[in-house]
C-alpha positions as CSV (number, residue, x, y, z in Angstrom):
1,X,12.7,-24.9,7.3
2,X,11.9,-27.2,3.9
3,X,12.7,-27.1,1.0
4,X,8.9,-28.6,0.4
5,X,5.8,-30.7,1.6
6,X,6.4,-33.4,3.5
7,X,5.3,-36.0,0.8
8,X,7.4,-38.8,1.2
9,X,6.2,-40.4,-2.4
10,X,7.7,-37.5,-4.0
11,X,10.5,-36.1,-1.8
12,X,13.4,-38.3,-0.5
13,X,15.7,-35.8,1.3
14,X,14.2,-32.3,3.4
15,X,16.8,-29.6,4.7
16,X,16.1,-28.2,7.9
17,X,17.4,-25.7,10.0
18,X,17.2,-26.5,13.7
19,X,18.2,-24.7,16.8
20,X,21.0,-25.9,18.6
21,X,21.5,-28.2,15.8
22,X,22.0,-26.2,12.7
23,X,21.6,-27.4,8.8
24,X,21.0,-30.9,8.5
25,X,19.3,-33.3,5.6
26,X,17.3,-35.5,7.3
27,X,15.2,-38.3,5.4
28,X,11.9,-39.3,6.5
29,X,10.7,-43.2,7.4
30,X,7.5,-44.2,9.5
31,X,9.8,-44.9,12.7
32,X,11.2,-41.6,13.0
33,X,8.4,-39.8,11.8
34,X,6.2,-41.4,15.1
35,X,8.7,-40.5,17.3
36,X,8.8,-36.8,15.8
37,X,5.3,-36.7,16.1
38,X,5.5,-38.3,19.9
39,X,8.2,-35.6,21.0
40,X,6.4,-32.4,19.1
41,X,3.2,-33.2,21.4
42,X,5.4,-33.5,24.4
43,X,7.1,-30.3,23.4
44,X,4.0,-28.2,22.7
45,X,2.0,-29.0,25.4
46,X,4.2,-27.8,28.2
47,X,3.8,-24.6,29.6
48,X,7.6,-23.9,28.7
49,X,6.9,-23.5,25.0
50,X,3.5,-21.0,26.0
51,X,4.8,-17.1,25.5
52,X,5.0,-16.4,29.8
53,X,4.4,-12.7,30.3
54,X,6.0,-10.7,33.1
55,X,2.7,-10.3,35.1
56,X,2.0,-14.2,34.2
57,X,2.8,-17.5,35.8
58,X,6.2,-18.8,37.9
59,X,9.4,-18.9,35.9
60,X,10.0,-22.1,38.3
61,X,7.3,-23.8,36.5
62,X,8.8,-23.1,33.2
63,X,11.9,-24.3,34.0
64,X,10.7,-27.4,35.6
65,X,8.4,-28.1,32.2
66,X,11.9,-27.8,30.4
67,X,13.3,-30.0,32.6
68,X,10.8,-32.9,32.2
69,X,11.9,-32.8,28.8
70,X,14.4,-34.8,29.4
71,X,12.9,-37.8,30.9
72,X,10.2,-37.5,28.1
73,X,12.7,-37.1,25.4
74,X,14.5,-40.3,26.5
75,X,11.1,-42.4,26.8
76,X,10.5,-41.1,23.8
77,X,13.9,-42.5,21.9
78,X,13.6,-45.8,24.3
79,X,10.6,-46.9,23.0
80,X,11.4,-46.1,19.5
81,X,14.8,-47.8,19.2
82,X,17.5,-47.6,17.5
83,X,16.2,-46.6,14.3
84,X,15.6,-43.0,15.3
85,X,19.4,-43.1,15.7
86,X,21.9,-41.1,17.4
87,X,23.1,-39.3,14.1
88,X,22.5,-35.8,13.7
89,X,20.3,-36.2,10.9
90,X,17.9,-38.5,12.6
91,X,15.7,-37.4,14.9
92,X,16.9,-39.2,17.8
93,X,20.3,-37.3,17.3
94,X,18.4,-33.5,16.7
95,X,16.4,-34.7,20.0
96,X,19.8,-35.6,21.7
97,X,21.2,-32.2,20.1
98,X,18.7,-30.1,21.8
99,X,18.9,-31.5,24.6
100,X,22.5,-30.9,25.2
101,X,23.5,-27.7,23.3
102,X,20.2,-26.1,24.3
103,X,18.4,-27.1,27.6
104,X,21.1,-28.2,29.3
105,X,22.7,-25.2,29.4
106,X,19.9,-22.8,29.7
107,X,18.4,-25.2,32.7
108,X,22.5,-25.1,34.7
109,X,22.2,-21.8,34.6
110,X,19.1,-21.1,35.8
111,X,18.3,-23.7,38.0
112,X,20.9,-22.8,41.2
113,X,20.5,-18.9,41.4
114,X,16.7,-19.2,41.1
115,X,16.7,-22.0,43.7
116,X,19.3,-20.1,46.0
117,X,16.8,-17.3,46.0
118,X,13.9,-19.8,46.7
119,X,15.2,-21.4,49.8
120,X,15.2,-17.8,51.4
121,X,11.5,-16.9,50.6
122,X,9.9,-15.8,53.9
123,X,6.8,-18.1,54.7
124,X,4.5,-15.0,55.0
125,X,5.6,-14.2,50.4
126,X,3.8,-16.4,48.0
127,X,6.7,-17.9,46.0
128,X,5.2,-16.1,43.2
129,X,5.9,-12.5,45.0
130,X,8.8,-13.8,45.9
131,X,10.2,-15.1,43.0
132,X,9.0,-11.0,41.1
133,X,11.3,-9.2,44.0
134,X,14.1,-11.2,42.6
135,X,16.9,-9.1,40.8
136,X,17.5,-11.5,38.0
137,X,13.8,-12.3,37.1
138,X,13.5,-10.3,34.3
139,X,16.9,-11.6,32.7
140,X,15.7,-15.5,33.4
141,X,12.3,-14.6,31.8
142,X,14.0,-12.7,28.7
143,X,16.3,-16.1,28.3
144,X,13.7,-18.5,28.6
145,X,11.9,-16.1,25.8
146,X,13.9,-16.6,23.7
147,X,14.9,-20.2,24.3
148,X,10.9,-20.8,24.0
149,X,11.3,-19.4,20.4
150,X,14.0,-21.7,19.6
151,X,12.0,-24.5,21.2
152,X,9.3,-23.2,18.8
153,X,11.1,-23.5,16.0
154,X,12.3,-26.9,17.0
155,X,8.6,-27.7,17.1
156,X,7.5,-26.9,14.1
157,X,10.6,-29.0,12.4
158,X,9.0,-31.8,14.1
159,X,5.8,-31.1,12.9
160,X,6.9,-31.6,9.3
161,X,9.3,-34.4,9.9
162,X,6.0,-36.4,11.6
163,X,4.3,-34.9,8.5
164,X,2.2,-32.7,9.6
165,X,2.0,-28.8,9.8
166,X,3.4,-26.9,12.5
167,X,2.2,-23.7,13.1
């Protein structure tokens, strides 16, 4: 993740490797470091970035946590302005970055089959039966694994860009 602490008196430049982003050198001011801080509380309070068992919780939930992202991510880089910039090394760009080469995808995918098998739940199924006598449950929840752990990883870069320890 870093080469180092996050001590901005001593280190000018971190190296970071970020999902759907890749390698980048990223260096650290007080605006982009609150809105890294602002957007790793947002991303580790959400149920999509909790491990969600096979006997635990509605994969619909998870996806609509992931969702919500979005509209958080761009309150986030609203209200921080331009000086979080667009760039890929700034974390408005590596917000941007996930956004698009991760979630996005991930969420197209997902989103229509699961809802097509929705709309035909019988009234008398909880959706959460419902949703475990689907055929393609088990693939969803193994992708949204392992797009949590990326999202984890994401995290924790955020973590030491707002200059604290992730996990």
């Amino acid at each position: 993740m870093t080469a180092g602490l996050m001590d901005a008196a001593r280190v000018k430049c971190y190296k970071f490797s970020i999902p759907f982003v890749g390698e980048i050198e990223w260096e650290p001011d007080p605006t982009q470091r609150r809105a890294a801080w602002e957007l790793y509380v947002e991303l580790v309070t959400r149920i999509s970035t909790q491990p969600l068992d096979m006997d635990q919780g509605v994969a619909r939930e998870a996806l609509n946590s992931l969702h919500s992202l979005f509209a958080t991510t761009r309150e986030v880089l609203r209200n921080a302005g331009p000086d979080v910039g667009a760039a890929q090394d700034k974390v408005g760009g590596v917000a941007i970055a996930v956004l698009r080469k991760g979630l996005r995808p991930f969420l197209t995918k997902w989103h229509p089959p699961l809802h097509a098998h929705e709309v035909l739940r019988p009234s008398t199924v909880s959706p959460r039966d419902w949703e475990r006598q689907w055929k393609d449950e088990a693939k969803l929840r193994g992708e949204l694994e392992a797009t949590r752990a990326e999202l984890e990883t994401y995290a924790a870069v955020l973590a030491e860009m707002a200059g604290v320890k992730g996990k």
